[in-house]
HTML snippet that shows the backbone in 3Dmol.js (N, CA, C, O; Angstrom):
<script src="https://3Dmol.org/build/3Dmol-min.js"></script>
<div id="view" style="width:600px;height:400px;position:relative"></div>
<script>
const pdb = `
ATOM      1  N   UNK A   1       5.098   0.069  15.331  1.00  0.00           N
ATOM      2  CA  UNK A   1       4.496   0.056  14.001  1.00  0.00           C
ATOM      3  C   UNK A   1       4.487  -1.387  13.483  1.00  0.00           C
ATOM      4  O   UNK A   1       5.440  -2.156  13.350  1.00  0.00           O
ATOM      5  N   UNK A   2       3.131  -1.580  13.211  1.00  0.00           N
ATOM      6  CA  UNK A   2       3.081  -3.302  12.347  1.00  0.00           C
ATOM      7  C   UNK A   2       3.783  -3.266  11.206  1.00  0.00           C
ATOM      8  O   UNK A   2       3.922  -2.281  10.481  1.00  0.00           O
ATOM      9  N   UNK A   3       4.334  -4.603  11.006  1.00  0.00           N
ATOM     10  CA  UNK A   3       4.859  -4.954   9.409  1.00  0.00           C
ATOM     11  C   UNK A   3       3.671  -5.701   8.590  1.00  0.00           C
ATOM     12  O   UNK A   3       3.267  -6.628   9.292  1.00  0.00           O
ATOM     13  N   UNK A   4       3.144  -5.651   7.673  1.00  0.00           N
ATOM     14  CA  UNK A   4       2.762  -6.107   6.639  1.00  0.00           C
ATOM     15  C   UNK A   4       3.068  -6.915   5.471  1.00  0.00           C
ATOM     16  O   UNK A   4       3.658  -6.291   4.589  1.00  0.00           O
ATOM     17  N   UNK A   5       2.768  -8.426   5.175  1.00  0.00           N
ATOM     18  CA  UNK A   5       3.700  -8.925   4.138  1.00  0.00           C
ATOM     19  C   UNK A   5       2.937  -8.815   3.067  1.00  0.00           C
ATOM     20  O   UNK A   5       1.719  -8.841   3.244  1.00  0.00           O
ATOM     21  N   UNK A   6       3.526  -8.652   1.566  1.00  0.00           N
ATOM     22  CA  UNK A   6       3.202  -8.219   0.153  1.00  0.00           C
ATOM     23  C   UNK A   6       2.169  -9.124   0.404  1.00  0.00           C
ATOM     24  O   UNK A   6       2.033  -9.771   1.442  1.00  0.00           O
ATOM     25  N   UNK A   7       1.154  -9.160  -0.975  1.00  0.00           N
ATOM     26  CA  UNK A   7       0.870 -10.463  -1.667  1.00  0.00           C
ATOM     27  C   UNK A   7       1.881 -11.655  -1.670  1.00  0.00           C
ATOM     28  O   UNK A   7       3.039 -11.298  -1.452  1.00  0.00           O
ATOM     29  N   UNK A   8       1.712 -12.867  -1.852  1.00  0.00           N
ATOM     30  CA  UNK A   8       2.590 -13.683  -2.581  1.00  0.00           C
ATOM     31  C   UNK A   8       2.664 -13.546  -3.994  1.00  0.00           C
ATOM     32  O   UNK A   8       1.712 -13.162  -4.673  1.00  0.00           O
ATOM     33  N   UNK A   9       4.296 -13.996  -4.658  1.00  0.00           N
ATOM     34  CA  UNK A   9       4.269 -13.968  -5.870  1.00  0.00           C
ATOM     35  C   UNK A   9       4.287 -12.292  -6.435  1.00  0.00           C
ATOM     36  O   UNK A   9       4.516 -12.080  -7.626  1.00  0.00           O
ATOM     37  N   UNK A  10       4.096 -11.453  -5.735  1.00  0.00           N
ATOM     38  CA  UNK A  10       3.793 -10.085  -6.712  1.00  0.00           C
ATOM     39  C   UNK A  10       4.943  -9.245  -5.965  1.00  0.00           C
ATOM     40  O   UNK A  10       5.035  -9.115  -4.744  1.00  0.00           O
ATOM     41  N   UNK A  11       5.914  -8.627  -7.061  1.00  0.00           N
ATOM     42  CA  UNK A  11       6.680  -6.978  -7.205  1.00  0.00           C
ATOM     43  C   UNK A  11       5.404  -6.608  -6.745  1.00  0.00           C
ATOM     44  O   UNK A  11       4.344  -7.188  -6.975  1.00  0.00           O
ATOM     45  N   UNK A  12       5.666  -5.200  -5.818  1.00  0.00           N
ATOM     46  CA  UNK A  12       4.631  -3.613  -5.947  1.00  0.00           C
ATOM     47  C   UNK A  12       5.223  -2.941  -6.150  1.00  0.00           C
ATOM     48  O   UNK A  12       6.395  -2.910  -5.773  1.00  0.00           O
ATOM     49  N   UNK A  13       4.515  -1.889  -7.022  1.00  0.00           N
ATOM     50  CA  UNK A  13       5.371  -0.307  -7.138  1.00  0.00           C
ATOM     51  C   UNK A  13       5.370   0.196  -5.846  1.00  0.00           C
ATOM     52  O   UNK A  13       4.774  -0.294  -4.886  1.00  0.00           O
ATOM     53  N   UNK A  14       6.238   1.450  -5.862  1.00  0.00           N
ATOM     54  CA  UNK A  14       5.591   1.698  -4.546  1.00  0.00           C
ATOM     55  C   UNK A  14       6.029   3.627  -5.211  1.00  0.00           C
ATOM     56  O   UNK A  14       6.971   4.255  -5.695  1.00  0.00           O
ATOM     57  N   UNK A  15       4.380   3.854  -4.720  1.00  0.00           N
ATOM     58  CA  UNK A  15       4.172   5.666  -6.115  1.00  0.00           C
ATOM     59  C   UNK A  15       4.350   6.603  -4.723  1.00  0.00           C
ATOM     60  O   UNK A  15       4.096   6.262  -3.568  1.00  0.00           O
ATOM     61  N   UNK A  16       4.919   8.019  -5.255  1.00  0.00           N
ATOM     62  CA  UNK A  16       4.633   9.374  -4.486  1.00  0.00           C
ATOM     63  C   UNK A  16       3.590   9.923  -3.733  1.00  0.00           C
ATOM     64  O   UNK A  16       3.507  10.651  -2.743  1.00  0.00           O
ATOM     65  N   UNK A  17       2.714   9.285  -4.598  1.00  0.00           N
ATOM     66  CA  UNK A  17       0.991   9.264  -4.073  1.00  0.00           C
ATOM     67  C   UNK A  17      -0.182   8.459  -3.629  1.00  0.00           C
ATOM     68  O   UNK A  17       0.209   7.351  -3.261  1.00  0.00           O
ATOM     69  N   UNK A  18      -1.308   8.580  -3.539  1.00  0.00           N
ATOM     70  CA  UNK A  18      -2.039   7.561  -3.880  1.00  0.00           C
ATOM     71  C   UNK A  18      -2.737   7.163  -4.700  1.00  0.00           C
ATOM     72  O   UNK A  18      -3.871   6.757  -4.444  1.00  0.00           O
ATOM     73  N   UNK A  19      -2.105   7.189  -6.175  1.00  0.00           N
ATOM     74  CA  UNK A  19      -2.703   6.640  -7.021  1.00  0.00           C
ATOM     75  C   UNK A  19      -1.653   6.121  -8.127  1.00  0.00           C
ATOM     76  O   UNK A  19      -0.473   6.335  -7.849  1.00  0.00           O
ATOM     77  N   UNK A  20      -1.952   5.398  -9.470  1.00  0.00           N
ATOM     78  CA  UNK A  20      -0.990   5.210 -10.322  1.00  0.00           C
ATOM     79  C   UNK A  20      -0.447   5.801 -10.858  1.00  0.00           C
ATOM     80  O   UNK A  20       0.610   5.414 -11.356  1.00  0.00           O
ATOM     81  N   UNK A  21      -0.900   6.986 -11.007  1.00  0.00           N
ATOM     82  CA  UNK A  21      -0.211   8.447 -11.814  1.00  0.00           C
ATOM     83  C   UNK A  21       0.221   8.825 -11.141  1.00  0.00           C
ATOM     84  O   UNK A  21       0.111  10.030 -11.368  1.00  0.00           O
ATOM     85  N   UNK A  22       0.851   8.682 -10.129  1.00  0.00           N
ATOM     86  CA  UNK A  22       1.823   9.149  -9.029  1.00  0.00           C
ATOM     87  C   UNK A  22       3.427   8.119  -9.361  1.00  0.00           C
ATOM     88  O   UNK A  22       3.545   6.923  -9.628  1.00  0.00           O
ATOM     89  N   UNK A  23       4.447   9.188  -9.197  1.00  0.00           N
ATOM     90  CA  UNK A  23       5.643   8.921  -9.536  1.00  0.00           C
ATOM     91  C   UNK A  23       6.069   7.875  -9.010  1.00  0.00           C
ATOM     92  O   UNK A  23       6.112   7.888  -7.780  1.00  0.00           O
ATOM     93  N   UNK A  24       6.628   6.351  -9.880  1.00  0.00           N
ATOM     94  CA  UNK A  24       7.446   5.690  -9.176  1.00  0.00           C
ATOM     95  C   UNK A  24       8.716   5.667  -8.698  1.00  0.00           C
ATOM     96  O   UNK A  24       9.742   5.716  -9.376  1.00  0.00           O
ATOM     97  N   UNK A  25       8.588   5.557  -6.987  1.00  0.00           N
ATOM     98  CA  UNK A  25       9.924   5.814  -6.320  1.00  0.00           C
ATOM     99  C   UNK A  25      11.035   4.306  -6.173  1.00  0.00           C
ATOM    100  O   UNK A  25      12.258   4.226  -6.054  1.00  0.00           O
ATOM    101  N   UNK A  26       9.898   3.195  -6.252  1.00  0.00           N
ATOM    102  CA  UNK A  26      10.851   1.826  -6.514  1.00  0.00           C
ATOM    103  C   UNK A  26       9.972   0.885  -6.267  1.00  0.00           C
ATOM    104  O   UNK A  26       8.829   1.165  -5.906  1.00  0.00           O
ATOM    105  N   UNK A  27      10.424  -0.439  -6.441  1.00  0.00           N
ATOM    106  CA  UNK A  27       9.866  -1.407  -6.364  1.00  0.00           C
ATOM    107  C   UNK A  27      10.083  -2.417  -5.111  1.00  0.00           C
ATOM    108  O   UNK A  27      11.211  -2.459  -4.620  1.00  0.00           O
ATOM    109  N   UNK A  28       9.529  -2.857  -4.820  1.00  0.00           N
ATOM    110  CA  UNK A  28       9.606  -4.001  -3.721  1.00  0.00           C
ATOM    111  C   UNK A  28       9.865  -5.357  -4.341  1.00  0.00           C
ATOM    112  O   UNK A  28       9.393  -5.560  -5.460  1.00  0.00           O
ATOM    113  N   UNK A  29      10.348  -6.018  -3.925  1.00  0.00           N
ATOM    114  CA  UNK A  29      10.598  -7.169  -4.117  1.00  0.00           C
ATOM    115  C   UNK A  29       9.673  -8.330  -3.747  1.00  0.00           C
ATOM    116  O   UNK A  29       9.237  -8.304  -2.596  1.00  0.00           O
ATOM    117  N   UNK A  30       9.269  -9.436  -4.609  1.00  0.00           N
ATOM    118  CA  UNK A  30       8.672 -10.712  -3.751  1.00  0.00           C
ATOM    119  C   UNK A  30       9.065 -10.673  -2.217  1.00  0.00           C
ATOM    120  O   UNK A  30      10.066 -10.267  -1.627  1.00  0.00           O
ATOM    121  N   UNK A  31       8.093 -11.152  -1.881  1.00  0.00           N
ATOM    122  CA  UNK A  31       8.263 -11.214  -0.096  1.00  0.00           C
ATOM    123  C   UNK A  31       8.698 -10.853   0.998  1.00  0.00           C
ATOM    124  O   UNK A  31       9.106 -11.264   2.085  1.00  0.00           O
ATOM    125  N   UNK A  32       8.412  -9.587   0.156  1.00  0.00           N
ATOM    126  CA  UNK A  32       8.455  -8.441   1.334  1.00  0.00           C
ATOM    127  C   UNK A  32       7.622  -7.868   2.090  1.00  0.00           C
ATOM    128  O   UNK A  32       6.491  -7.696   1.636  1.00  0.00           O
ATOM    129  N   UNK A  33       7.963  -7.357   3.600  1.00  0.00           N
ATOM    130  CA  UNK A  33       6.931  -7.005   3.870  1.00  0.00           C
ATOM    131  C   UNK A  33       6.714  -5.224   4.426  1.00  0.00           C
ATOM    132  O   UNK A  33       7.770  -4.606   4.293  1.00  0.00           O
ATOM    133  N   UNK A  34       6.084  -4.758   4.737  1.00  0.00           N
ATOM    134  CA  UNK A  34       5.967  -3.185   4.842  1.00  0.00           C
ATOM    135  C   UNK A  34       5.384  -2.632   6.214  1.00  0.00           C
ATOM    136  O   UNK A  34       4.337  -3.054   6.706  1.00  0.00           O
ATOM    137  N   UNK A  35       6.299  -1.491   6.861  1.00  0.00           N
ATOM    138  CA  UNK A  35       5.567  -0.957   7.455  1.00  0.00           C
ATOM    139  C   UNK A  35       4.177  -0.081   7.329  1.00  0.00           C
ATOM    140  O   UNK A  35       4.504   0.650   6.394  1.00  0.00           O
ATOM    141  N   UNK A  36       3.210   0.202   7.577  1.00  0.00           N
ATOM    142  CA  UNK A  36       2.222   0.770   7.539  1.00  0.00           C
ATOM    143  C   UNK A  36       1.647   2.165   8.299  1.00  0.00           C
ATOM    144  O   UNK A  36       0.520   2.350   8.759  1.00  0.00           O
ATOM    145  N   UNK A  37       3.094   3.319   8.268  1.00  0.00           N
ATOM    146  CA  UNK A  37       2.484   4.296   8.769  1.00  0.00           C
ATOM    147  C   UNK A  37       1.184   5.103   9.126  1.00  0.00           C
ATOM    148  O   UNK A  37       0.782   5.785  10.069  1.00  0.00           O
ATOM    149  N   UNK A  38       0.811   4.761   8.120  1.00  0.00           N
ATOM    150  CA  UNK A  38      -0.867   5.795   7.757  1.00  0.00           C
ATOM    151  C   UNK A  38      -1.574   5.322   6.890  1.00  0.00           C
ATOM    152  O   UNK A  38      -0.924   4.656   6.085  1.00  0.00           O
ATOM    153  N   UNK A  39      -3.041   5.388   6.617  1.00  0.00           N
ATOM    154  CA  UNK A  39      -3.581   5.199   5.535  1.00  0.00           C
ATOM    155  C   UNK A  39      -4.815   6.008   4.717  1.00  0.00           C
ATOM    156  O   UNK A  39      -5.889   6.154   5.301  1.00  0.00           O
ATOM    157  N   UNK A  40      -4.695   6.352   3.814  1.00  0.00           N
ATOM    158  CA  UNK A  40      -4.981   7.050   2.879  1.00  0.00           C
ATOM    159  C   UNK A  40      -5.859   6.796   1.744  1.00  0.00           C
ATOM    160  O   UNK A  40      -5.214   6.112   0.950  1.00  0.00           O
ATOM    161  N   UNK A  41      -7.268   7.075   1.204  1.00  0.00           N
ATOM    162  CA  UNK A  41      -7.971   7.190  -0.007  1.00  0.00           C
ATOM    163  C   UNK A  41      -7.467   7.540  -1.105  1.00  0.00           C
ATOM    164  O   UNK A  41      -6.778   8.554  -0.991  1.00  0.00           O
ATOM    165  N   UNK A  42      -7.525   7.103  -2.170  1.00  0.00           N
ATOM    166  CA  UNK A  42      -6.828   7.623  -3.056  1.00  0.00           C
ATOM    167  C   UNK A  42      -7.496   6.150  -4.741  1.00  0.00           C
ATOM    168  O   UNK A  42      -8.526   5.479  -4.693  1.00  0.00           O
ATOM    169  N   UNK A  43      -7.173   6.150  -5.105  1.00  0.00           N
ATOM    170  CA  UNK A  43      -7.145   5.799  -6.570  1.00  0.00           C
ATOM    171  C   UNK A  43      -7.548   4.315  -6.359  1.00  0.00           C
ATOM    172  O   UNK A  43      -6.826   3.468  -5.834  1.00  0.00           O
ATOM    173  N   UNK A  44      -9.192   4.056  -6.993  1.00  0.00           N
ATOM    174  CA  UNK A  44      -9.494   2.203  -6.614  1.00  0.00           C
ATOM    175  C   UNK A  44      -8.111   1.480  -7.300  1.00  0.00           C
ATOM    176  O   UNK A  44      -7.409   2.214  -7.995  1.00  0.00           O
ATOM    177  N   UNK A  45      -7.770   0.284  -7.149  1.00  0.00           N
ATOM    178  CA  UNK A  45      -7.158  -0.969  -7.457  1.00  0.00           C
ATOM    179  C   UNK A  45      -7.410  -1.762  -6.841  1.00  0.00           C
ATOM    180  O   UNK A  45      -7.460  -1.860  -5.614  1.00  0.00           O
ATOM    181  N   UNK A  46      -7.669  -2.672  -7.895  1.00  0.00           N
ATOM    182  CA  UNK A  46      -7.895  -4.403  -7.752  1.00  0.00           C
ATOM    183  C   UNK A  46      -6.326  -4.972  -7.902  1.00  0.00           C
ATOM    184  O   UNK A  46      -5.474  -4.500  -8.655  1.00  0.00           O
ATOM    185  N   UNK A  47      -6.138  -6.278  -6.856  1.00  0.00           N
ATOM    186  CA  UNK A  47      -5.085  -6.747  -6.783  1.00  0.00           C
ATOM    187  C   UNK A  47      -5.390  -8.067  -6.162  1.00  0.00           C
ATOM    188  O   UNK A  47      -6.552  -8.381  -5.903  1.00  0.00           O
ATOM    189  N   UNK A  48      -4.352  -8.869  -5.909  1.00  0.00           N
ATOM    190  CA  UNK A  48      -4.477 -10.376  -5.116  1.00  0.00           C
ATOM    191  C   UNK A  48      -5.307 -10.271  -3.666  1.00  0.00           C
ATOM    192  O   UNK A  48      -5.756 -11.270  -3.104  1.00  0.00           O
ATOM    193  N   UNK A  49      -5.429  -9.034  -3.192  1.00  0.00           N
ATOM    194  CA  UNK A  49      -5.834  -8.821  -1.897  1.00  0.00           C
ATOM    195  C   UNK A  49      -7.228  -8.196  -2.295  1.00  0.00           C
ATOM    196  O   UNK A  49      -7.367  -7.275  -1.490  1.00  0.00           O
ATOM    197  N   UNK A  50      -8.018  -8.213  -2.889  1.00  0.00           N
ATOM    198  CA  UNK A  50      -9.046  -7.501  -3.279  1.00  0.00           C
ATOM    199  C   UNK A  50      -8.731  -6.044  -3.917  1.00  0.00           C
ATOM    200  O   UNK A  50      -7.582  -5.663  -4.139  1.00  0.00           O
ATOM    201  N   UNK A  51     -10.043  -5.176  -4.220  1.00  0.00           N
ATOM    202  CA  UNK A  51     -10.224  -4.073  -4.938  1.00  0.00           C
ATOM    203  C   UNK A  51     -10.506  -2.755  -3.717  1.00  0.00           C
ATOM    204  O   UNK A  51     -11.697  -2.529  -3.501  1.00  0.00           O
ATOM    205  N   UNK A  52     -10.003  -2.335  -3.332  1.00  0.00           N
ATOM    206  CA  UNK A  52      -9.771  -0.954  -2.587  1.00  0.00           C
ATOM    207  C   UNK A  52      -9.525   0.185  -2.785  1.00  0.00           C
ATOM    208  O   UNK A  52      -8.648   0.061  -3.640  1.00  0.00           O
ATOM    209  N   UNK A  53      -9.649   1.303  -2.622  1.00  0.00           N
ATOM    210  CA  UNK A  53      -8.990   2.656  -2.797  1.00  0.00           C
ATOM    211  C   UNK A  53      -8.222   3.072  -1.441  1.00  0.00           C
ATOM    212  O   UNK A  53      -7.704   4.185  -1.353  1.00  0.00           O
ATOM    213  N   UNK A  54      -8.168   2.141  -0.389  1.00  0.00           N
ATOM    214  CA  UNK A  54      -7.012   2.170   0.355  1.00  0.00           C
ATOM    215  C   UNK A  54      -6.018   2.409   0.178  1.00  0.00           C
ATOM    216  O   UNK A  54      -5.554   1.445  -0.432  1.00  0.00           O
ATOM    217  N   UNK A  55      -4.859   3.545   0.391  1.00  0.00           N
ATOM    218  CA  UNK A  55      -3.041   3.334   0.233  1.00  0.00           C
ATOM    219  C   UNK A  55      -2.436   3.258   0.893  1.00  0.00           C
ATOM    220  O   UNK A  55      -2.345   4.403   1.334  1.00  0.00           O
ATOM    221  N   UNK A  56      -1.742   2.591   1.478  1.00  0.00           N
ATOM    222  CA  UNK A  56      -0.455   2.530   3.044  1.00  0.00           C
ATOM    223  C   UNK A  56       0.804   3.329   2.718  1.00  0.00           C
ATOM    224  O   UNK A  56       1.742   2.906   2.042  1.00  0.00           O
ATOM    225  N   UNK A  57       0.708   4.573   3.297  1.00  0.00           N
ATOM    226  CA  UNK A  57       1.775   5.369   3.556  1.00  0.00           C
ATOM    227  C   UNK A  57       3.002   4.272   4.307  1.00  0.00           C
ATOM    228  O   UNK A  57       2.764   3.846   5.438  1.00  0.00           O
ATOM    229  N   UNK A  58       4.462   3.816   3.502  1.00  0.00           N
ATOM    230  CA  UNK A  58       4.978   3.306   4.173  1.00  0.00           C
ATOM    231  C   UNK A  58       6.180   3.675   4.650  1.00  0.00           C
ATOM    232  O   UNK A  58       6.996   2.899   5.148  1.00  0.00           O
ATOM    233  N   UNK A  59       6.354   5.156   4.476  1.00  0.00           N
ATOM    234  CA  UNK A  59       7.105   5.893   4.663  1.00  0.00           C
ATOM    235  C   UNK A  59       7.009   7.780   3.641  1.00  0.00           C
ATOM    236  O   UNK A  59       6.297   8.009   2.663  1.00  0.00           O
ATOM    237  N   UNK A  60       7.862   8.664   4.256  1.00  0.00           N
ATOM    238  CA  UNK A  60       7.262   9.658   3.676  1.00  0.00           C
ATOM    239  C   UNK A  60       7.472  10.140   2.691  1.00  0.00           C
ATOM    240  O   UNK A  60       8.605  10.548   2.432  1.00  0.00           O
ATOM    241  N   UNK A  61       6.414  10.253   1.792  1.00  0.00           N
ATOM    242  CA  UNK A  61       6.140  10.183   0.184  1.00  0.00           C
ATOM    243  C   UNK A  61       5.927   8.920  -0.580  1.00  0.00           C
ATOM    244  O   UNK A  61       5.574   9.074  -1.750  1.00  0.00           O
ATOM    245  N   UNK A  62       6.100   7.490  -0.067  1.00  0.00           N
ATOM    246  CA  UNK A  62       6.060   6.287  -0.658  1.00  0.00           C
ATOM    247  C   UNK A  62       4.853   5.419  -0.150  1.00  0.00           C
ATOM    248  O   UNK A  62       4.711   5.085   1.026  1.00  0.00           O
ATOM    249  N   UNK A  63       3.880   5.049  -1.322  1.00  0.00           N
ATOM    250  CA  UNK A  63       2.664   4.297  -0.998  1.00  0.00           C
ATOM    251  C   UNK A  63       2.438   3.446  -1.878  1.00  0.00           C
ATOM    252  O   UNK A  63       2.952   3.528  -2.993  1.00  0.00           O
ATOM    253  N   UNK A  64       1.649   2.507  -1.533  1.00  0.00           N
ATOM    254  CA  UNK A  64       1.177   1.251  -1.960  1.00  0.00           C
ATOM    255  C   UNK A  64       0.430   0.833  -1.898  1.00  0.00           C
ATOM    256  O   UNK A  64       0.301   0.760  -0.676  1.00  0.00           O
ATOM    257  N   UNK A  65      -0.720   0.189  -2.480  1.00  0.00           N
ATOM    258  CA  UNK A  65      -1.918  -0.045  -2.446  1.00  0.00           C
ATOM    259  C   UNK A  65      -2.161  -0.863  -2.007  1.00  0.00           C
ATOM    260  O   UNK A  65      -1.639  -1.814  -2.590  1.00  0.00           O
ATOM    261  N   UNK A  66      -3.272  -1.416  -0.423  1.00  0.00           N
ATOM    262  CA  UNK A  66      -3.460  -2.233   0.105  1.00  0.00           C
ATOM    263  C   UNK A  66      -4.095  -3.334  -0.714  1.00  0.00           C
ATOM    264  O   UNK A  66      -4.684  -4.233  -0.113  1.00  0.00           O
ATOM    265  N   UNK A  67      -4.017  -3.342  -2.187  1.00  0.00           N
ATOM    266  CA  UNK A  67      -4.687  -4.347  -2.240  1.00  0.00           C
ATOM    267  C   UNK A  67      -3.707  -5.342  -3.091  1.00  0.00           C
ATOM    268  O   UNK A  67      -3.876  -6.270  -3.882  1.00  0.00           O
ATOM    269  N   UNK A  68      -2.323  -4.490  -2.370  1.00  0.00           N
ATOM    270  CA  UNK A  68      -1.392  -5.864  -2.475  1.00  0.00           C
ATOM    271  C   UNK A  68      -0.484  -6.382  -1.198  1.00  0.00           C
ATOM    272  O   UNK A  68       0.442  -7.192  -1.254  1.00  0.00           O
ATOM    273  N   UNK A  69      -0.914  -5.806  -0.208  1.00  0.00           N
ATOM    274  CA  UNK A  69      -0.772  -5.622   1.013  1.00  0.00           C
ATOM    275  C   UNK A  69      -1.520  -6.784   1.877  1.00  0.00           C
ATOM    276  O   UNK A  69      -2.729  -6.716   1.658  1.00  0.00           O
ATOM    277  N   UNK A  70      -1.208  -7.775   2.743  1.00  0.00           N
ATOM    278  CA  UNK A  70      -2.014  -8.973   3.082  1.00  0.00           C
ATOM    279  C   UNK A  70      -1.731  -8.435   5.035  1.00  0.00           C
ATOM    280  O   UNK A  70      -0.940  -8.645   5.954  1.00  0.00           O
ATOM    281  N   UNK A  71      -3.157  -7.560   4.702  1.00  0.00           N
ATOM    282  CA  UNK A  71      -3.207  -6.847   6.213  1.00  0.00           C
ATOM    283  C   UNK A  71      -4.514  -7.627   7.196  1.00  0.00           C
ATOM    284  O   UNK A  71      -4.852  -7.397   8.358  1.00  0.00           O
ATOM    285  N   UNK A  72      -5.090  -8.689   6.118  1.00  0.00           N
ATOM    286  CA  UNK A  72      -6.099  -9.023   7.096  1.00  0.00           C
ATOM    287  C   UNK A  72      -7.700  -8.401   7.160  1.00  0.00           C
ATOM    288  O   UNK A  72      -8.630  -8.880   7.809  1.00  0.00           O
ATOM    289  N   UNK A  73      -7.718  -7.557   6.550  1.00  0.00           N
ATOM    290  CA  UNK A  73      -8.773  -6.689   6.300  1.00  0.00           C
ATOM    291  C   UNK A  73      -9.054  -6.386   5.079  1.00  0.00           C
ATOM    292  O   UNK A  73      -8.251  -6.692   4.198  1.00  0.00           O
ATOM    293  N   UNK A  74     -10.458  -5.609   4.714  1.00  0.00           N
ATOM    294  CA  UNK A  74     -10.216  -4.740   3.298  1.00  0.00           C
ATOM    295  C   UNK A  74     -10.450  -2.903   4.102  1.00  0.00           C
ATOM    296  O   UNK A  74     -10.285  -1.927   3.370  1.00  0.00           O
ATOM    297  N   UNK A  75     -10.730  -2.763   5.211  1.00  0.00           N
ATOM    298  CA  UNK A  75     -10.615  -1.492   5.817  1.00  0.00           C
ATOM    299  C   UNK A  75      -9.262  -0.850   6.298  1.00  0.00           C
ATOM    300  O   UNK A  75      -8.193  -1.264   5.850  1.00  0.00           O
ATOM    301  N   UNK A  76      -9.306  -0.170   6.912  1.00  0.00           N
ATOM    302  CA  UNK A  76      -8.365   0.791   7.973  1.00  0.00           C
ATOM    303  C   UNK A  76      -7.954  -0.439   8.757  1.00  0.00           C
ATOM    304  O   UNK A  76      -8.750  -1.329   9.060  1.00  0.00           O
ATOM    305  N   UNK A  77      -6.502  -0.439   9.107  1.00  0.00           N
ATOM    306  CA  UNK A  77      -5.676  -1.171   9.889  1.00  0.00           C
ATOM    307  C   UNK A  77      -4.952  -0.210  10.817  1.00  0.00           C
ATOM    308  O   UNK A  77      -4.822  -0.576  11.985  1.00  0.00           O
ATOM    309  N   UNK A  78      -4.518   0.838  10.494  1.00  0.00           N
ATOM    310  CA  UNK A  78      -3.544   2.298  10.375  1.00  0.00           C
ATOM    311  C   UNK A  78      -4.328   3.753  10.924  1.00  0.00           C
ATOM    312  O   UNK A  78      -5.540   3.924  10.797  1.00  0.00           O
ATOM    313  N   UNK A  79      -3.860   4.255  11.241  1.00  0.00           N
ATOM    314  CA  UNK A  79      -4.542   5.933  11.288  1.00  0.00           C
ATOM    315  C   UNK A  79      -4.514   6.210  10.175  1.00  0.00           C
ATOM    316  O   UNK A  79      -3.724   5.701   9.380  1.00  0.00           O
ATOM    317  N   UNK A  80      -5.576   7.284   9.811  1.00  0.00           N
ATOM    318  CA  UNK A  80      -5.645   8.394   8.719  1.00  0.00           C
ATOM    319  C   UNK A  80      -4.644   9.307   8.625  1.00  0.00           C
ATOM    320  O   UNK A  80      -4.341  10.030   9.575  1.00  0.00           O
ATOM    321  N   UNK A  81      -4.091   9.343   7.553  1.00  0.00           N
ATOM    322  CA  UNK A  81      -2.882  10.081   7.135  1.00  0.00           C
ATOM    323  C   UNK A  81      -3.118  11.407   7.302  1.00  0.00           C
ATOM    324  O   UNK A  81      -4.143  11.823   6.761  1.00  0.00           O
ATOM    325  N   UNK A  82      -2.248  12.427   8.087  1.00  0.00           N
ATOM    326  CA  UNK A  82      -3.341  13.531   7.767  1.00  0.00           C
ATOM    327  C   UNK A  82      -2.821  14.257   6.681  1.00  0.00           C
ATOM    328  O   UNK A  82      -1.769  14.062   6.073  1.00  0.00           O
ATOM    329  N   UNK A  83      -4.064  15.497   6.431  1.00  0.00           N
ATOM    330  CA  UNK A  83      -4.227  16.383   5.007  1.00  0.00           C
ATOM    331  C   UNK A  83      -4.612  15.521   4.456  1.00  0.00           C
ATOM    332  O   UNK A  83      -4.915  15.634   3.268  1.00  0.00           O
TER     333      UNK A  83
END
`;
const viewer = $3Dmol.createViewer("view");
viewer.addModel(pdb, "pdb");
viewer.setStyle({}, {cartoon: {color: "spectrum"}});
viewer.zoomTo();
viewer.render();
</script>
């Protein structure tokens, strides 16, 4: 499984779901970086990495929006999460 490093400079939440109305389970810290289990549609956000409705499952129940995620892309990096 690839690691992924944050944005620079930016905390992420990291929600239950894929979107902002999804429960926060915690925060990440500056310069960190994330595994990228799966990835998932879910709720647009604009961020340092562009505007996506991408979410990186980075474990189960905890996601984050690739568009604070510096994966190299603005697509799929990951398999489709399933359901």
């Amino acid at each position: 499984m690839a690691y992924y490093p944050l944005a620079p400079g930016h905390q992420v939440n990291v929600r239950s779901g894929p979107s902002t109305d999804s429960g926060l389970v915690k925060v990440l810290p500056q310069g960190s970086s994330v595994p990228i289990r799966c990835q998932t549609r879910g709720e647009t956000v604009s961020g340092p990495c562009g505007t996506t409705d991408v979410w990186d499952c980075i474990a189960p129940g905890q996601y984050v929006s690739d568009a604070y995620v510096k994966t190299g892309s603005t697509g799929y990096v990951a398999e489709r999460c399933a359901g």
